[in-house]
N, C-alpha and C positions, 0 to 999 in steps of 0.2 A: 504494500500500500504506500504511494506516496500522497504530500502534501503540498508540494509546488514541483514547478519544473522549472531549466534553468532558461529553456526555451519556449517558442510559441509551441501552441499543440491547436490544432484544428481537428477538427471531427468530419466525416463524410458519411453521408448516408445516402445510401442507392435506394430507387425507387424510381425508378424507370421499366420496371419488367409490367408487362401486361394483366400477368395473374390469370391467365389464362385457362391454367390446372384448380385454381378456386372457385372461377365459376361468379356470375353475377353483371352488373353492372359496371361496375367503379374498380379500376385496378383496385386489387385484397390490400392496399396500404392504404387508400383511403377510407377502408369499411370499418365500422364501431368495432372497437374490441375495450368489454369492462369501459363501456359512456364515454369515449376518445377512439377517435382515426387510428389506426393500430400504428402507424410510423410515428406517434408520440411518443409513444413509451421509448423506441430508441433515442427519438428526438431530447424528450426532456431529461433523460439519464447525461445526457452531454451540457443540455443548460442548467442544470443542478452540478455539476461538477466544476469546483470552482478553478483547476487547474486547466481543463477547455478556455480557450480566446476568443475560438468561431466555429462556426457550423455551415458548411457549404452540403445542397441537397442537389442531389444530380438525379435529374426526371425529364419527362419529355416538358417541351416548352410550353406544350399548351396547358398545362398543369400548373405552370408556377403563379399565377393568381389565386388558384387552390389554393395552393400550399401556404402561398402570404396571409390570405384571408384566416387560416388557420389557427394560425401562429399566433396573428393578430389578437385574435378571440380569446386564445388562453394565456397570452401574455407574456410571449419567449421574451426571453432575457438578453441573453447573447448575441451578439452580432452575427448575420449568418448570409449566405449570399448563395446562389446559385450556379448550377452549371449543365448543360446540354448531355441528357443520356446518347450512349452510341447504341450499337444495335447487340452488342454485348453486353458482360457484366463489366469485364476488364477494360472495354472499350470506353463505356461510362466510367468507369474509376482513374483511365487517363483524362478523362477530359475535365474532371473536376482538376486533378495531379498538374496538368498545364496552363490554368488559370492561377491556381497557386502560387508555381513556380514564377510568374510574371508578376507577383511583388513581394514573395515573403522570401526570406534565409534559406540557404540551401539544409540548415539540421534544424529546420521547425517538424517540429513533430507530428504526423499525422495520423489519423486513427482511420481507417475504413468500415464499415459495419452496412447489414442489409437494415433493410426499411421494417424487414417482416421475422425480426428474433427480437422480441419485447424485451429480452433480459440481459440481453446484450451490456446493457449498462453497465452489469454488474462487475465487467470486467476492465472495465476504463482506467480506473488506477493502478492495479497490478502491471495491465500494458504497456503503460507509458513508465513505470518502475523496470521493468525489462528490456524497454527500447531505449532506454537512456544507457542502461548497461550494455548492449549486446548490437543495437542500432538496428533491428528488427525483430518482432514477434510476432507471435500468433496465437489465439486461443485452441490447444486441442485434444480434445475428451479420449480419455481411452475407452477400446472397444471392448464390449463383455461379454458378446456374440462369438461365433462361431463365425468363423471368416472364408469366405469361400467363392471362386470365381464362375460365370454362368456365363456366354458368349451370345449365347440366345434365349437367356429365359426359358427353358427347357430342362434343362438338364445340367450339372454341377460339372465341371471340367476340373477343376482343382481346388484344394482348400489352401487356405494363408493362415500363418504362425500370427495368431492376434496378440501375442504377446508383444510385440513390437509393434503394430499397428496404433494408430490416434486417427481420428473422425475430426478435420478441422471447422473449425466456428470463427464466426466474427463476435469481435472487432480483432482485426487483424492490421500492424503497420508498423511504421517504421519513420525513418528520415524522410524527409522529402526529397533530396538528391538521389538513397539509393532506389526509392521509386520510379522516381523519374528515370535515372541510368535505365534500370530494369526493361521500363516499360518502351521505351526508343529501342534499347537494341532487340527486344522482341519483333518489333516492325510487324509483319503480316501474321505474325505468329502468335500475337497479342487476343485476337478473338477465340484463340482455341483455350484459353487459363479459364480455370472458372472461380482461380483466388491467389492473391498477392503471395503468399508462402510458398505454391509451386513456382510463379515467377521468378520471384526472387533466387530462388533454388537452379533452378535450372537454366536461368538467365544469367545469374552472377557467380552461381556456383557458392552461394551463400546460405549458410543452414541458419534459417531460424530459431530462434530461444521460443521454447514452451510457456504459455501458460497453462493449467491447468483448468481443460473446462468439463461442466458436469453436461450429463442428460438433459438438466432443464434449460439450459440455452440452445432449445432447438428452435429450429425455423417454421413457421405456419406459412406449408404449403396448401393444404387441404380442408374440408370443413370440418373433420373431426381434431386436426389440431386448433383450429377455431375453437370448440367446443373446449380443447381440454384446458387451451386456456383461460375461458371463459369459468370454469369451475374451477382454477384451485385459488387456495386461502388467499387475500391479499394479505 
């Protein structure tokens, strides 16, 4: 747990994906989850955090009147600003990453996180206590499953030693330069990541530092993680 940083720390929250597997109306980050738009709960875990600077939200463009009107209503705190989803995940987390870079420090610190894991927050100062040490991190849970590979959904082809396996989560990040490096020499190869820690990894040949995430920082994709998190305790 830390208590200040020595540098800027900015937060990003994706929300640009369709929601298309949730079903409905309104991208699933603008649907009520517990009486708030479910992108709050990440959102406010970052303006409750007094070590966050800023908050950039990368969505498509015709959204960001939403999103201000939002914000507006419950009374975000924080300075926070936008940026243009791409047709990716990683594609949208460069494009926030490049606006960035165009006025802040190359070691301000950046946090990435999806719009649609409500508990994300909880990992916000650990992260940034890891990224100051190690200059990137990641949230990632260990597996307690039985691990095993399927080629087509059919039939099991081989099993995996879970002992060494981790299920990664956001918020995931790091400096702002090694991002940025990361994500330029990716070039066309940048829409196939579907998160900052293989980038980094495989781009820079840089292993990320752990943090340790549990089962409940999952992602609502579907309407019964809707539901589950609609029932447990606040």
């Amino acid at each position: 747990m830390v208590s200040s940083s020595e540098n800027k720390v900015i937060g990003i929250i994706l929300m640009g994906g369709s929601g298309v597997r949730f079903g409905g109306d309104l991208p699933k980050q603008y649907v009520l989850a517990r009486g708030q738009e479910l992108f709050l709960h990440a959102a406010k875990a970052f303006d409750d955090n007094p070590v966050v600077d800023e908050v950039v939200f990368v969505a498509k463009i015709d959204y960001f009147p939403l999103i201000g009107q939002i914000l507006n209503r419950v009374g975000f705190k924080k300075k926070y600003s936008y940026a243009i989803g791409g047709e990716t995940r990683e594609e949208s987390a460069y494009s926030a990453i490049k606006a960035i870079s165009e006025r802040e420090d190359k070691n301000t610190i950046v946090l990435i996180t999806d719009a649609d894991r409500p508990h994300s927050g909880d990992y916000i100062s650990p992260l940034i206590g890891k990224i100051q040490e190690a200059g990137f991190a990641v949230v990632a849970c260990p597996v307690t499953d039985s691990l095993a590979v399927s080629f087509d959904g059919e039939r099991i082809e081989s099993y995996q030693d879970r002992r060494h396996a981790v299920l990664l989560q956001t918020p995931q990040g790091g400096r702002l330069f090694i991002l940025k490096s990361a994500m330029e020499r990716a070039g066309e190869r940048l829409k196939d990541y579907t998160d900052e820690g293989s980038l980094i990894l495989n781009e820079l040949h840089m292993a990320p530092a752990i943090v340790k995430g549990y089962s409940s920082n999952y992602k609502i994709n579907t309407i019964d993680d809707m539901k589950r998190f609609e029932e447990e305790s606040v």
